[in-house]
C-alpha positions as CSV (number, residue, x, y, z in Angstrom):
1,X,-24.9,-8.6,-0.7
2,X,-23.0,-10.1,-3.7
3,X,-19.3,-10.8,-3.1
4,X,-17.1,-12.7,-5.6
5,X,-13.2,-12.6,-5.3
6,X,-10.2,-13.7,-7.8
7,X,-6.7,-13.9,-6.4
8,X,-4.3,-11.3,-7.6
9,X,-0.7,-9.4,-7.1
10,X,0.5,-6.3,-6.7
11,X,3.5,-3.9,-4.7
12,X,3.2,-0.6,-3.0
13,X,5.4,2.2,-4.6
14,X,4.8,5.2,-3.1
15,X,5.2,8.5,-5.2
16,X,6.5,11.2,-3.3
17,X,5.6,14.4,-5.5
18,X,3.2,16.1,-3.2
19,X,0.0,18.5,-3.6
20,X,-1.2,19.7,-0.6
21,X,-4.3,18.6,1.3
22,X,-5.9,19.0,4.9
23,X,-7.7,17.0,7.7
24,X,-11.0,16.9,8.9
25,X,-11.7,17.4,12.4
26,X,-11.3,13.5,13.4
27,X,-7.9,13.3,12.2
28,X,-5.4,13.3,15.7
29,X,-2.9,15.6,14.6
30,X,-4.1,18.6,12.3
31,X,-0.8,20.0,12.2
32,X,1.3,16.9,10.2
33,X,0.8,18.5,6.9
34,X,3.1,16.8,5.2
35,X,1.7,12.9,6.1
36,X,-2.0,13.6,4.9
37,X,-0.2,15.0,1.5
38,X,1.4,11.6,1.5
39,X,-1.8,9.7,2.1
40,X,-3.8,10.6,-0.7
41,X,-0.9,10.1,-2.7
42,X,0.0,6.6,-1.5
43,X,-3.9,6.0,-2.1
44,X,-3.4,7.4,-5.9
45,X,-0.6,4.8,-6.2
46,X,-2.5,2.0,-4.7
47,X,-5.4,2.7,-7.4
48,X,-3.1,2.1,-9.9
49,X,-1.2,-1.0,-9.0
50,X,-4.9,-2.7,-8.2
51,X,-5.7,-1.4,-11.8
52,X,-2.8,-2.9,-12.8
53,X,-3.7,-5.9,-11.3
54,X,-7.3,-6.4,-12.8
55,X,-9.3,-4.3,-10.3
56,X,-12.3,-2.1,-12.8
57,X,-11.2,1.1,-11.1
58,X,-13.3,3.0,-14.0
59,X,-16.5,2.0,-13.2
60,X,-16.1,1.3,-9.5
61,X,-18.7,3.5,-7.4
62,X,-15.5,3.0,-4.5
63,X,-12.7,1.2,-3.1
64,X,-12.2,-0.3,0.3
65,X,-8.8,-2.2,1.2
66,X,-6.8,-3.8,4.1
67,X,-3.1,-4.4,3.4
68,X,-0.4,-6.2,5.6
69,X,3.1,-5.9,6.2
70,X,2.8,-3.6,2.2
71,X,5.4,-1.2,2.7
72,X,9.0,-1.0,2.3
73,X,10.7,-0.8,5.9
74,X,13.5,1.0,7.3
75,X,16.8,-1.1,7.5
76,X,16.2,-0.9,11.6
77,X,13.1,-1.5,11.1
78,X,11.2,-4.4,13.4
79,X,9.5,-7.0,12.6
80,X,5.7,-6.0,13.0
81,X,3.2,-6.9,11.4
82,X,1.5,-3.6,10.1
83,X,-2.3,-3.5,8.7
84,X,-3.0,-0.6,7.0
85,X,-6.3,0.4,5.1
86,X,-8.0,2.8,3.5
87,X,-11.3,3.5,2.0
88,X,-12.9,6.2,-1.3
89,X,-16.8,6.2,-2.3
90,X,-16.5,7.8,-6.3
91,X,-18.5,10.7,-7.0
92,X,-18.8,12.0,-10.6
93,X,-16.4,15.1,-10.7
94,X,-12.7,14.9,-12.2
95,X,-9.7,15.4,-9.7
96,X,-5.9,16.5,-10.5
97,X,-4.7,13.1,-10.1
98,X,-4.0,10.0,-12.6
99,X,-5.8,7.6,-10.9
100,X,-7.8,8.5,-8.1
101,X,-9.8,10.0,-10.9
102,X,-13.3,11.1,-9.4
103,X,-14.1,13.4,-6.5
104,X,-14.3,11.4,-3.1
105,X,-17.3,11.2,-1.7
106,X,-18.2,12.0,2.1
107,X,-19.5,8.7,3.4
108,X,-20.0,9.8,7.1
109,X,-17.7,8.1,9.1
110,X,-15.7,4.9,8.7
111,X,-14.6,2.8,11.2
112,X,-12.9,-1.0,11.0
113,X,-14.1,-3.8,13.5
114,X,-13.0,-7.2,14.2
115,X,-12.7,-9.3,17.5
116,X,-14.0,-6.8,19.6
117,X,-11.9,-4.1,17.9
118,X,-13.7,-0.6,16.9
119,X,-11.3,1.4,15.2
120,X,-11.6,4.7,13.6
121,X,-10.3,5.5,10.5
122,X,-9.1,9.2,9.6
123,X,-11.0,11.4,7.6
124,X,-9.1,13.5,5.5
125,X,-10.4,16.4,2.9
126,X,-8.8,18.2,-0.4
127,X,-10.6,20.9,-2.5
128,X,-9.9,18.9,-5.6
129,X,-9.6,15.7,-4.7
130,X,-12.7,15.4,-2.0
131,X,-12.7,13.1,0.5
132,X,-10.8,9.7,1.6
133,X,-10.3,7.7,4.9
134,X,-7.1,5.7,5.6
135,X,-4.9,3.7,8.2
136,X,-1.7,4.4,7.5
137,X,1.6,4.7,9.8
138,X,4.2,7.0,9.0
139,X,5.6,8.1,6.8
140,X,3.0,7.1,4.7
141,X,0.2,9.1,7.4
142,X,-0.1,9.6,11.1
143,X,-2.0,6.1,12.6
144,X,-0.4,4.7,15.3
145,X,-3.6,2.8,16.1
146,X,-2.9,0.2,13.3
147,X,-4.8,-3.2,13.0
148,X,-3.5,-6.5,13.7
149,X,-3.4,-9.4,12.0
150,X,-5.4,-12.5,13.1
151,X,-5.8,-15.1,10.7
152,X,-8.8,-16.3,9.0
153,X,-10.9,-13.4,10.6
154,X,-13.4,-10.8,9.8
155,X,-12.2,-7.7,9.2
156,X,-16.0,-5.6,9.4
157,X,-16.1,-1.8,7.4
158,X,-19.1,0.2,8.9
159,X,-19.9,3.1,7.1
160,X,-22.4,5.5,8.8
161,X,-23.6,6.8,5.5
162,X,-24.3,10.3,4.5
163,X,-26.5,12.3,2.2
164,X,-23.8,11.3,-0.8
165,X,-23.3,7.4,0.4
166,X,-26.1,5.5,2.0
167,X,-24.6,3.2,5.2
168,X,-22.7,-0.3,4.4
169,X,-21.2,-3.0,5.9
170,X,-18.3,-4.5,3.9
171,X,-16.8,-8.2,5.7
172,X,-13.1,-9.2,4.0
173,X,-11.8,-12.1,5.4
174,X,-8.0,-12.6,6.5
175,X,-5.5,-14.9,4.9
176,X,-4.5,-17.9,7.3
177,X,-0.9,-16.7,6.8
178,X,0.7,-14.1,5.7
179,X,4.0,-14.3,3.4
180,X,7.1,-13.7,5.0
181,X,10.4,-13.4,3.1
182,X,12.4,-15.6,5.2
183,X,16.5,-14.8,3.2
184,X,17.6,-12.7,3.0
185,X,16.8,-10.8,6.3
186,X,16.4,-7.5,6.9
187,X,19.8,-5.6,7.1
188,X,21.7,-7.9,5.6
189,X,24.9,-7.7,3.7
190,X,24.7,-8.4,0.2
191,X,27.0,-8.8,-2.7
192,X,25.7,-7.1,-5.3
193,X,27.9,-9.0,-7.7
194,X,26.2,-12.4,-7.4
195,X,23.1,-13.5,-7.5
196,X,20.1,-12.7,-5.0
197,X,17.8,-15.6,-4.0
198,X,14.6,-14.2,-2.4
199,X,13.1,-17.3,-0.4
200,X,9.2,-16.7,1.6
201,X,6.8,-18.8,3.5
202,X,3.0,-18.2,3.6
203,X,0.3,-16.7,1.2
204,X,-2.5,-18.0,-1.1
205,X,-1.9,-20.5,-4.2
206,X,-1.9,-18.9,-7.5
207,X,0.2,-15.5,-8.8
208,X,2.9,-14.1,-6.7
209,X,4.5,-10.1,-7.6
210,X,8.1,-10.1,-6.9
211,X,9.9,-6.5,-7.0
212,X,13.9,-5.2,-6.5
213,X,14.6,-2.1,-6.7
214,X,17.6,0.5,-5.4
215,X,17.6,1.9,-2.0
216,X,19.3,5.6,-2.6
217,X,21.5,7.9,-0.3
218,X,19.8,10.0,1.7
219,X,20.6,13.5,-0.1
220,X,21.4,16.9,1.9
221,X,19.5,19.9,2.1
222,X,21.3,23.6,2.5
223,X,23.3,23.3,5.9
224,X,23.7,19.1,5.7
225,X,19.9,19.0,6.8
226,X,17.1,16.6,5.1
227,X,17.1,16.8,1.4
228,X,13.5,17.1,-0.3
229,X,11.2,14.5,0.2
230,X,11.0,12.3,-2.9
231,X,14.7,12.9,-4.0
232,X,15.6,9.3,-2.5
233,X,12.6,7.4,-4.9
234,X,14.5,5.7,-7.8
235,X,14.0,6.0,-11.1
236,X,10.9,4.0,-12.8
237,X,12.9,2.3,-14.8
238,X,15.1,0.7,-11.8
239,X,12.7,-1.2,-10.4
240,X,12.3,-4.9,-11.4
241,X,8.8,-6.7,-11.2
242,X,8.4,-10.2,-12.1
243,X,5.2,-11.7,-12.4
244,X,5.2,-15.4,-11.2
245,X,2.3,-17.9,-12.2
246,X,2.3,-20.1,-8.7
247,X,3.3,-19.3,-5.5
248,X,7.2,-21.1,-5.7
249,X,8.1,-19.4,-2.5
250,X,11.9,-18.8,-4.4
251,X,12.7,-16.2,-6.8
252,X,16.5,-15.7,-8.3
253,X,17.4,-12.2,-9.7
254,X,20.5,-12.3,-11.7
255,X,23.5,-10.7,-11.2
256,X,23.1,-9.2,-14.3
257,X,19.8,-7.6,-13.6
258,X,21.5,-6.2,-10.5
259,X,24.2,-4.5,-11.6
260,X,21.7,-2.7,-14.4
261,X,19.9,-1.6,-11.7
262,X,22.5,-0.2,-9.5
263,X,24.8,1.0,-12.1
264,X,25.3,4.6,-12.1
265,X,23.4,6.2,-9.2
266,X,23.9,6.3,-5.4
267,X,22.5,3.6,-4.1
268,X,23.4,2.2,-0.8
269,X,21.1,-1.0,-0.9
270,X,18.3,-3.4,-2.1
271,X,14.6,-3.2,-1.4
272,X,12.5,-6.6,-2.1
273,X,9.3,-7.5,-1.8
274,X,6.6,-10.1,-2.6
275,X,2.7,-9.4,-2.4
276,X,-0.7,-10.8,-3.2
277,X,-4.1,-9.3,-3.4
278,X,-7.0,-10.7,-3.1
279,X,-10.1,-8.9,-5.0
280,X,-13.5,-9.1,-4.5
281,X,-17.1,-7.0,-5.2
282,X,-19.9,-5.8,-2.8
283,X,-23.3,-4.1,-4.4
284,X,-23.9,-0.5,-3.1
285,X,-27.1,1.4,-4.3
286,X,-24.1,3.7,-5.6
287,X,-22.5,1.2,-7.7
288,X,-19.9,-1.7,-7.6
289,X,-17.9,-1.1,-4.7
290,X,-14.7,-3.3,-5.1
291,X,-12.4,-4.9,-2.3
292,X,-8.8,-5.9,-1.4
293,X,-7.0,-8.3,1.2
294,X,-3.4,-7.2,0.3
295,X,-0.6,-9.4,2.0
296,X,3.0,-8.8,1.3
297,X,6.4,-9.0,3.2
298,X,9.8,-7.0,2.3
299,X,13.4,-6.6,3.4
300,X,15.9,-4.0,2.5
301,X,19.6,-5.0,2.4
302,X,22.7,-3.6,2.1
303,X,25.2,-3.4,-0.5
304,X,29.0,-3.9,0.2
């Protein structure tokens, strides 16, 4: 196999406007509608911020990617380190989403293995979008067998193969340390007022993404229950990203940019985040199958 990688960037933003899907057999819990809905659309919006990045999504024959610490956490929230993955094979027919464009290809099973470690991805199958395997922990799916990180380690995908993708075996390599936002922590008390510092440790050299973005009231439902999913996203054009050439380990958002973002809607904090990705290619009978190490950290903080 031919592998080349180039360092890029890129976030996690979840959209949470859902069409339904179901699991295959393999999946652990058949029942949590809702999370395999979320899945492929967390996969759909990963597809585009790799595009985004540089990744040739249009003539990729699939897509296999390990990402740590990705997603935004919960304000109580710990501080473990969550590896999350998934992996699409491209067939030729058009599905009803923006960028997981092609029909997903059964590829037999999946499974991830590194230092002695044989996990099992979950299988999951739509009528128009075909089929996809992920990692992911809730809310964004239903693993709770995630993988740790270990650095500077090969992270092996086998893929039995099927009559649609012959068998593979993919290596991506582990960064010797992931970023970490160090200030503000998680929690904290901010004044939205002045200006925000975002200070990390770790990564690669080269581009670093840095995002803000509002955290919004939960809304109520009929009786003071749970409002619909997706109310609490916040607008598109809320969310700062800034694109930094070298890996400063500081960014400074201005007060200015904060109070544009915040003004005018219910927000009752901050969501930052920084992330690299690191691309790559592997050769497939199928096509170009293309790669990513993700590594990111984020906080969310409260606004006085």
């Amino acid at each position: 196999m031919k592998i080349t990688s180039t360092l890029f960037f890129a976030g996690i933003l979840t959209s949470l406007l859902f069409i339904g899907c179901q699991s295959e057999p393999n999946s652990p819990d058949q029942n949590n509608f809702l999370n395999d809905q979320v899945s492929f659309e967390t996969v759909d919006t990963d597809l585009a911020l790799m595009k985004d990045g540089g990744m040739r999504l249009d003539s990729a024959a699939g897509v296999f990617s390990i990402g740590w610490n990705e997603m935004f956490r919960p304000f109580m929230d710990s501080a473990e380190v969550k590896g999350m993955a998934f992996a699409i094979a491209f067939g030729e027919r058009s599905t009803d989403l923006p960028h997981f464009k092609k029909f997903g290809l059964d590829m037999g099973e999946v499974f991830i293995n590194y230092t002695g470690n044989h996990i099992e991805m979950h299988k999951r199958f739509h009528e128009r979008r075909g089929t996809a395997y992920s990692l992911f922990k809730r809310p964004f799916g239903h693993s709770e067998n995630l993988l740790e990180y270990i650095p500077n380690t090969e992270y092996q995908f086998e893929v039995t193969g099927s009559e649609f993708f012959a068998p593979i075996t993919i290596m991506l390599t582990s960064p010797n340390a992931l970023m970490d936002i160090t200030s503000p922590a998680n929690g904290q008390v901010i004044d939205p007022t002045q200006d925000l510092t975002i200070n990390w440790e770790g990564g690669k050299e080269g581009k670093v993404g840095v995002r803000l973005m509002p955290h919004l009231r939960p809304h109520r439902g009929p009786g003071g229950g749970p409002g619909r999913m997706g109310e609490n996203h916040p607008p598109f054009d809320r969310i700062i990203f800034v694109i930094l050439e070298t890996n400063t380990g500081t960014y400074t958002f201005p007060a200015q940019q904060i109070q544009r973002i915040l003004n005018g809607i219910p927000a009752n904090g901050l969501m930052a985040e920084v992330s690299q990705m690191d691309f790559g290619e592997v050769e497939h009978e199928n096509g170009m199958v293309h790669t990513a190490m993700k590594n990111g950290s984020s906080v969310m903080m409260r606004i006085e």
